[in-house]
N, CA, C and O of each residue as an XYZ file, in Angstrom:
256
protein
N      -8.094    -26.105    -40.605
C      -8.879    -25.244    -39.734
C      -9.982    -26.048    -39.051
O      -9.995    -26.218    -37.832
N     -10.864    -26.514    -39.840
C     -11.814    -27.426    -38.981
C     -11.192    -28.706    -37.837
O     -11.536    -29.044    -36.704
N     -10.148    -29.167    -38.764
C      -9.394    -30.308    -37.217
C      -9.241    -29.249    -36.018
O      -9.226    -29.643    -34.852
N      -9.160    -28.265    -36.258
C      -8.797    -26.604    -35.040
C     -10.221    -27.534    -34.324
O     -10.191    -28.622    -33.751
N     -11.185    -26.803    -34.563
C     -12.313    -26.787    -34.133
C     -12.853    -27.758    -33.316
O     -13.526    -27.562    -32.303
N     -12.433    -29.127    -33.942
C     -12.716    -30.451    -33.200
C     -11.944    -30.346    -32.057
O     -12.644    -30.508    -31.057
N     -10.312    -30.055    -31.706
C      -9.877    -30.307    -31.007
C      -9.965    -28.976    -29.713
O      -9.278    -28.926    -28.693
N     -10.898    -28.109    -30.102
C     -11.261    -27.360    -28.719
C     -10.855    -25.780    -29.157
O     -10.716    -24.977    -28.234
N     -10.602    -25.173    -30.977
C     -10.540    -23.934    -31.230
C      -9.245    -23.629    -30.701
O      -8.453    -24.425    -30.196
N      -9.098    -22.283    -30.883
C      -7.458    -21.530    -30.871
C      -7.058    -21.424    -29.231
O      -7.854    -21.042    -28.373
N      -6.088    -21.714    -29.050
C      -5.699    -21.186    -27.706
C      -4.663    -20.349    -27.479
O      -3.680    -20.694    -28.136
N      -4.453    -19.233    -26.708
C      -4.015    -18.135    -26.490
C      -2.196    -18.324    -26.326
O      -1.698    -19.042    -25.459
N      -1.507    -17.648    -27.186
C      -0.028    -18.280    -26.766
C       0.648    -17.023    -26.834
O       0.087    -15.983    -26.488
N       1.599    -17.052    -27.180
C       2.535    -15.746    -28.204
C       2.316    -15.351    -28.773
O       2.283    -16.394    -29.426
N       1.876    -14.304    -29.779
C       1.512    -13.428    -30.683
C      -0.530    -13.336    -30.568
O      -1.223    -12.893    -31.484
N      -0.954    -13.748    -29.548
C      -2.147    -14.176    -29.876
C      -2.697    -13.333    -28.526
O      -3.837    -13.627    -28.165
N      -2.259    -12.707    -28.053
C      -2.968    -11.852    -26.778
C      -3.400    -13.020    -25.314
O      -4.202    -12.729    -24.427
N      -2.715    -14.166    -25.400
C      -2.647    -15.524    -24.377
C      -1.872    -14.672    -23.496
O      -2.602    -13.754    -23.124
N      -0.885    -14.593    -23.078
C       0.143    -14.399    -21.897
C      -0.682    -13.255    -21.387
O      -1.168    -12.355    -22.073
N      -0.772    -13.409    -20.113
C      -1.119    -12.272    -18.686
C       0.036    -11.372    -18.586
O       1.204    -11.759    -18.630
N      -0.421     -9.896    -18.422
C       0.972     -9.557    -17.782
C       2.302     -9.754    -18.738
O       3.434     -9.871    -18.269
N       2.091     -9.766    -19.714
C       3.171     -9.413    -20.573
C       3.521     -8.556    -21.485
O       4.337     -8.761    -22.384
N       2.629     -7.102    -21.183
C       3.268     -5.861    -21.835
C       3.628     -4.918    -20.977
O       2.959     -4.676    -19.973
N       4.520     -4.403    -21.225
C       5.118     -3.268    -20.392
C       4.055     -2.380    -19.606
O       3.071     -1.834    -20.105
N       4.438     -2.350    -18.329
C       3.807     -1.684    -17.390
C       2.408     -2.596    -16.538
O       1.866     -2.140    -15.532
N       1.940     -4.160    -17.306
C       1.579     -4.583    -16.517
C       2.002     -5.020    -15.218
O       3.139     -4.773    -14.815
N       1.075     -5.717    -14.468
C       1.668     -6.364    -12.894
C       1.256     -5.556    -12.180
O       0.545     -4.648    -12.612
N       1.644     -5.678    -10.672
C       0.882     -5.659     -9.496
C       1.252     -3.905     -8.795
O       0.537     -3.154     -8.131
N       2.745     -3.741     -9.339
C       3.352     -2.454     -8.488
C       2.976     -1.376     -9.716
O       2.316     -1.469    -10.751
N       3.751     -0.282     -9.053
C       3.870      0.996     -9.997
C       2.536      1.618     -9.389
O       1.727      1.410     -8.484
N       2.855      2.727    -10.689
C       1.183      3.386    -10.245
C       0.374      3.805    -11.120
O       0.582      3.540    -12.304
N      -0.293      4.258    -10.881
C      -1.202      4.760    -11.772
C      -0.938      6.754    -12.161
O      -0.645      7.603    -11.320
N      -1.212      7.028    -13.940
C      -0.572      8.185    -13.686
C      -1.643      9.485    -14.215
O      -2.164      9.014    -15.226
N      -2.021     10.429    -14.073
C      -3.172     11.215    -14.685
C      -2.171     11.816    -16.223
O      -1.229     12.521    -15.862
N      -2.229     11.697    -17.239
C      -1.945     12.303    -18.674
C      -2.121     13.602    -18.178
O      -1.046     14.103    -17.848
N      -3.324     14.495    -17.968
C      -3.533     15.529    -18.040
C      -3.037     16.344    -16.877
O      -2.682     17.512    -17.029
N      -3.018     15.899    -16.037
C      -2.882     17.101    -14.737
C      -1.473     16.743    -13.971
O      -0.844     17.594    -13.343
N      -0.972     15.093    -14.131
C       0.006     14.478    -13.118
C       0.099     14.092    -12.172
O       1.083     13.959    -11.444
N      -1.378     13.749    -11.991
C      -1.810     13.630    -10.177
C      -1.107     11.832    -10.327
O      -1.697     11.207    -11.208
N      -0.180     11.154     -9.726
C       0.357      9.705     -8.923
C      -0.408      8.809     -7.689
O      -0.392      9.020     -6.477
N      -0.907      8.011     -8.259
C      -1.713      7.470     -6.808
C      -1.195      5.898     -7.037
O      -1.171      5.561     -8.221
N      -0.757      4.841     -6.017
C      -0.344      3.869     -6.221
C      -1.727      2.908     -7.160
O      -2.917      3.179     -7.002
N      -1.267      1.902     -8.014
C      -1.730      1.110     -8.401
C      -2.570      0.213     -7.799
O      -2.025     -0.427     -6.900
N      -3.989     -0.100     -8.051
C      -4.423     -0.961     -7.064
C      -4.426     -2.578     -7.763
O      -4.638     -2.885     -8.936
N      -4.121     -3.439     -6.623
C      -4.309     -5.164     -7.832
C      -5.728     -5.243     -7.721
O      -6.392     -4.866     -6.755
N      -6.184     -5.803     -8.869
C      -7.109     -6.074     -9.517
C      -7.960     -4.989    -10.148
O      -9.165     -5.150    -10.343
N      -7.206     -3.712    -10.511
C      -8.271     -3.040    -11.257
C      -7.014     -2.016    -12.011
O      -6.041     -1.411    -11.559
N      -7.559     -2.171    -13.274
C      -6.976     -1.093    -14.066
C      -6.651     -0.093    -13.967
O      -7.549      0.557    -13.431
N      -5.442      0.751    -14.282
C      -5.232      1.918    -14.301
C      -6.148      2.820    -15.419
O      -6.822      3.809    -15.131
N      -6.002      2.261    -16.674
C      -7.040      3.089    -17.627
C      -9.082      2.847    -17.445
O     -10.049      3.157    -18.141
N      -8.891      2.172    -16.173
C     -10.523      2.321    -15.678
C     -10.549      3.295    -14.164
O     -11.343      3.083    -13.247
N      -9.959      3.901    -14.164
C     -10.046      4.830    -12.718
C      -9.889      6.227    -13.357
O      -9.005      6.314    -14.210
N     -10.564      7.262    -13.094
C     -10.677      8.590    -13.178
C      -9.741      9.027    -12.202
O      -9.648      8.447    -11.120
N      -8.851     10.274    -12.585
C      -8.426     11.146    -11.745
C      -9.034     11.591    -10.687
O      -9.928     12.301    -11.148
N      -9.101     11.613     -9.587
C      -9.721     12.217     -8.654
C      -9.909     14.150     -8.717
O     -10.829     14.950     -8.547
N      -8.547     14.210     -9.039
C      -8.629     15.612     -9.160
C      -9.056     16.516    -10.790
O      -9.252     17.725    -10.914
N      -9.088     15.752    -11.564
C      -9.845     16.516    -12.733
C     -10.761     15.502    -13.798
O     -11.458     16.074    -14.635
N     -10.750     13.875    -13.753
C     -11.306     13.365    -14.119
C     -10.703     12.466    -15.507
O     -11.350     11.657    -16.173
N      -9.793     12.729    -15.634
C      -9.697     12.258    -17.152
C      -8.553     11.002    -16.743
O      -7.498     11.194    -16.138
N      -9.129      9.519    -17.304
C      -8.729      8.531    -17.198
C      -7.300      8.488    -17.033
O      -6.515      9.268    -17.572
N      -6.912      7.261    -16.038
C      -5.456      7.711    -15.775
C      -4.966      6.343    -16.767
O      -5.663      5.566    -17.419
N      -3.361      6.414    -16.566
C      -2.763      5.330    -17.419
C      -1.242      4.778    -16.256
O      -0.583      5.565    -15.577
N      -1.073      3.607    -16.317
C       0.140      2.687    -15.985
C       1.293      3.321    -16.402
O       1.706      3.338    -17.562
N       2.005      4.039    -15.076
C       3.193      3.959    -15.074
C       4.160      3.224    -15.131
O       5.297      3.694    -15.080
């Protein structure tokens, strides 16, 4: 563990939350979906689907 440390700590790979974009429903298309009401609005790049409020009733949407 300490040779870890010298040589610059853990780096992000496979099983370790490293890879971008490698769970289902990440990436650039699709859309974004409201749980509660069903309201569809396209996905925007660079911002989360579970950080945008529904427009029409408020409750966080999620990646279609």
């Amino acid at each position: 563990m300490f040779s870890r440390l010298l040589r610059g700590g853990r780096r992000g790979g496979p099983g370790r939350g490293g890879g971008r974009g490698t769970k289902p429903g990440s990436g650039p298309g699709g859309n974004c979906l409201c749980p509660q009401c069903g309201h569809r609005e396209p996905h925007r790049i660079g911002q989360r689907c579970m950080d945008i409020a529904c427009p029409k009733c408020g409750t966080l949407m999620i990646k279609e």
